[in-house]
C-alpha positions in Angstrom: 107.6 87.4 92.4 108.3 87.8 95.8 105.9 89.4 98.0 106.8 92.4 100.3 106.8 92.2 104.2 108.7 95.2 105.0 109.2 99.0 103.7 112.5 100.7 105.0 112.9 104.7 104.0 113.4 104.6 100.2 110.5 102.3 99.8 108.2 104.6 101.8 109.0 107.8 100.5 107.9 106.1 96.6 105.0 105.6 98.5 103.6 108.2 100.6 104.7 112.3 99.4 105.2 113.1 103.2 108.7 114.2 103.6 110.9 116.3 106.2 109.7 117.6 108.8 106.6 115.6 108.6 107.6 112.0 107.4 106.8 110.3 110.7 107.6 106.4 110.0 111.3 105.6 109.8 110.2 101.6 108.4 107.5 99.6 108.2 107.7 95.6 108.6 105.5 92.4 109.2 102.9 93.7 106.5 100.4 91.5 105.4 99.2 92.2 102.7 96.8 95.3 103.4 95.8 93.4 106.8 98.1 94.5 109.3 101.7 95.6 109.5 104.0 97.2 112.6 105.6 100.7 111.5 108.2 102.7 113.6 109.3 105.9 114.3 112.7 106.6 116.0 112.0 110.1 118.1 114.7 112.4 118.1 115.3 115.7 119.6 116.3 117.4 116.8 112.3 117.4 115.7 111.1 120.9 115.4 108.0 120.0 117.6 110.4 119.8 120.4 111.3 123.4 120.3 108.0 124.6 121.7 106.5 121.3 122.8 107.2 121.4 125.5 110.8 123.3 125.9 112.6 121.8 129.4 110.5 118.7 128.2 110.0 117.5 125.3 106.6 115.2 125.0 105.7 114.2 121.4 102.3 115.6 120.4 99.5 113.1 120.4 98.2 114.1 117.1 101.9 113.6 115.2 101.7 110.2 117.1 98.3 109.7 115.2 99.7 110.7 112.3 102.4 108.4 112.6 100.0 105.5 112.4 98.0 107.6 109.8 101.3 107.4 107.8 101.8 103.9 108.5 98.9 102.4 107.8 99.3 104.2 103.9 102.3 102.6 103.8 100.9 99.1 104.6 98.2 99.6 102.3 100.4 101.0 99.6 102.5 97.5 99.6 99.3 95.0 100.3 97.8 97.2 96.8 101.2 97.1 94.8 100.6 101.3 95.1 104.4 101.7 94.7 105.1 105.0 92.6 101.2 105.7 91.6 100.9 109.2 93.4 97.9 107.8 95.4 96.7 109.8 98.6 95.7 109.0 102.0 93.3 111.8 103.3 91.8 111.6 107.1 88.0 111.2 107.9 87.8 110.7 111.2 89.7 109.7 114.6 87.5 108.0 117.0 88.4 106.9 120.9 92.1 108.0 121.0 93.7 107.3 124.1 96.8 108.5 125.2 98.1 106.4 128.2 102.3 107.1 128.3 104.4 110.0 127.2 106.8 109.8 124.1 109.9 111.3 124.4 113.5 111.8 122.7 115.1 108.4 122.6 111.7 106.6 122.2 111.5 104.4 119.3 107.7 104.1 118.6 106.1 100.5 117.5 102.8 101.0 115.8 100.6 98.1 115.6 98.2 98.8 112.6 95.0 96.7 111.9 92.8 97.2 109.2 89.0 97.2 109.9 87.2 97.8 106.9 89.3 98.4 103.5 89.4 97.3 100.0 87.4 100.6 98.4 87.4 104.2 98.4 87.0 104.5 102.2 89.0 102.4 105.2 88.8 102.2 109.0 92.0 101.2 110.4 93.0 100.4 114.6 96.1 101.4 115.8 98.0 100.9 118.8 101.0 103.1 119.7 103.9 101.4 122.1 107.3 102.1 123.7 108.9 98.9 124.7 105.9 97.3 124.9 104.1 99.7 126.9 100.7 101.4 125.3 101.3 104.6 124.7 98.0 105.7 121.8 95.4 103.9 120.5 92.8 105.0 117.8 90.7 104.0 115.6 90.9 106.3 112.1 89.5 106.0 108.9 91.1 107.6 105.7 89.7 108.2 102.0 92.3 106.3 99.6 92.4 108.5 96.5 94.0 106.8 93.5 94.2 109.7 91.0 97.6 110.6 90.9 98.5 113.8 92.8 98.5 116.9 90.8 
């Protein structure tokens, strides 16, 4: 059996139920196991967030950025825990020392550097780090409640 090292679309949408407008991670790559892994989102302007934030110019939200890692960081662990079509869920507990240091706008293609912290049960802690061409854009830490019932 070969193990898994990247998730592209189809892969992450049998993994996480998130789905238009709010699927925020185009692909996920360099997983290991439920470790670490980069996911990225290509930032368009045809994102409804960009009709109100901010019209004239458009700045992606800090919390869809969070939640962007949020989704990534399922996906990793959804690949690292053979998840793959179980229905599992990934609900948020906390976001601790965000940072937001760089705008992201249309055009951006969004690199999010995941690190798990603490994992392996019910509860997980989770690092990540946000960047557009290698500049720091967010960084948080998060935790999330991994729920393996399958969703009603």
């Amino acid at each position: 059996m070969t193990e898994t090292t990247s998730a592209d679309i189809g892969l992450i949408q049998r993994i996480i139920p998130h789905r238009y407008p709010f699927l925020l991670v185009d692909r996920v790559e360099e997983i290991d196991g439920w470790n670490s892994a980069v996911g990225f989102k290509n930032v368009t302007m045809n994102e409804p967030q960009f009709q109100g934030h901010f019209p004239g110019n458009p700045i992606m939200p800090g919390v869809t950025i969070i939640e962007a890692m949020a989704q990534a960081a399922a996906v990793m662990v959804g690949v690292g825990m053979n998840l793959v079509d179980t229905g599992f869920l990934v609900y948020f507990m906390s976001i601790d020392g965000a940072k937001f240091r760089r705008k992201v706008i249309p055009g951006d293609v969004l690199a999010m550097r995941i690190t798990t912290r603490r994992g392996g049960g019910k509860v997980w802690k989770f690092h990540g780090r946000a960047e557009v061409g290698g500049e720091l854009a967010c960084e948080a830490e998060f935790s999330a409640m991994i729920d393996l019932n399958k969703a009603a």
